[in-house]
N, C-alpha and C positions, 0 to 999 in steps of 0.2 A: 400264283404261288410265289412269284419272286418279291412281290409287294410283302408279301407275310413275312418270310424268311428274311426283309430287311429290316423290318420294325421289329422283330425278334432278335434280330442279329443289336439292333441298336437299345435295347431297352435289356440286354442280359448284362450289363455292366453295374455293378452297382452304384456309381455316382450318377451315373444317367438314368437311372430308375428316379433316385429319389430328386434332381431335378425336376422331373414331370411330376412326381407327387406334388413339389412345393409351389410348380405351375397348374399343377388342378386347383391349388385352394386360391391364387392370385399371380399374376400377372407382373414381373420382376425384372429389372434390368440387371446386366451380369454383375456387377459391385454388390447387390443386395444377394443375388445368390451366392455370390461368393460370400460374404458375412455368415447365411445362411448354414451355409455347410463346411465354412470354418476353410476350406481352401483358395487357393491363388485365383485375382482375374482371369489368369490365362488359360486354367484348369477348365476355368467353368466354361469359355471361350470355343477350347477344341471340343468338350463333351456337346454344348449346343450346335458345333456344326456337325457332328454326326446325327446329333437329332434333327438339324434341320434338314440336311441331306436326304434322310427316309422319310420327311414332312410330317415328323411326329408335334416340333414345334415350328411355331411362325415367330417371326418378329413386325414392331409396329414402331416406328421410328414417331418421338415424341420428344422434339426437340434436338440437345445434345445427343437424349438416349435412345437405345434400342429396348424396346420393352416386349418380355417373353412369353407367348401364349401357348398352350394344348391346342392341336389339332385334333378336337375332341371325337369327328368323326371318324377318322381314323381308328383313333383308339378302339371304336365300336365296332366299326368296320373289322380289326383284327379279333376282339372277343369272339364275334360271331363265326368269323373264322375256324376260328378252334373249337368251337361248341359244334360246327358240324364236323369236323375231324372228330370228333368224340364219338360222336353218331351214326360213326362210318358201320358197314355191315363187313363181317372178316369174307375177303374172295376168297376163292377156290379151297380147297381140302387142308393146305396146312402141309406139315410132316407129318408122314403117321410109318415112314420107313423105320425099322427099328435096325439099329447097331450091337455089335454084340457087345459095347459095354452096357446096352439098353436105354441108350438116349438115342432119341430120334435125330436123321439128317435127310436132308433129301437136296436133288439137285432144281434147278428154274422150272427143268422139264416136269419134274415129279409135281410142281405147283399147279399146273396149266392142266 
């Protein structure tokens, strides 16, 4: 679970979303991404090490450059993730205590 909650934690940004978009279609070193989305080296610098950090991307050292890849199993690896979260069955009964403004509460124990 913590694998998940880090790739999600890392890809809810919006510049580091569409970094990995512009790395699904090719494979870029930070100057290009930076042109790309119009901000600073440095910008795109911190946003790939949080991406790399939760190994959403890799780097491939090619000469001078570092040049930026999708760690595209991953990505599938977390889709699936969540497709069985989707598919979850609801435990136990729920709240079904009623309050007298008539919305339901119940306490852990009422769940169990």
């Amino acid at each position: 679970m913590t694998e998940l909650l880090n790739t999600l934690k890392a890809l809810s940004d919006e510049t580091r979303l569409s970094l990995v978009k512009l790395l699904l279609q090719h494979n870029y070193c930070v100057g290009a991404l930076s042109k790309q989305l119009n901000i600073s080296k440095s910008a795109v610098s911190q946003h790939l090490k949080i991406l790399r950090v939760a190994e959403i991307v890799k780097g491939e050292k090619r000469g001078y450059y570092t040049h930026y890849f999708v760690n595209r199993e991953l990505l599938k690896d977390t889709a699936s993730k969540i497709v069985e979260l989707s598919n979850l069955d609801p435990a136990g009964k729920g709240c079904t205590k009623k309050m007298s403004d008539g919305k339901t509460c119940c306490s852990k124990e009422d769940l169990n």
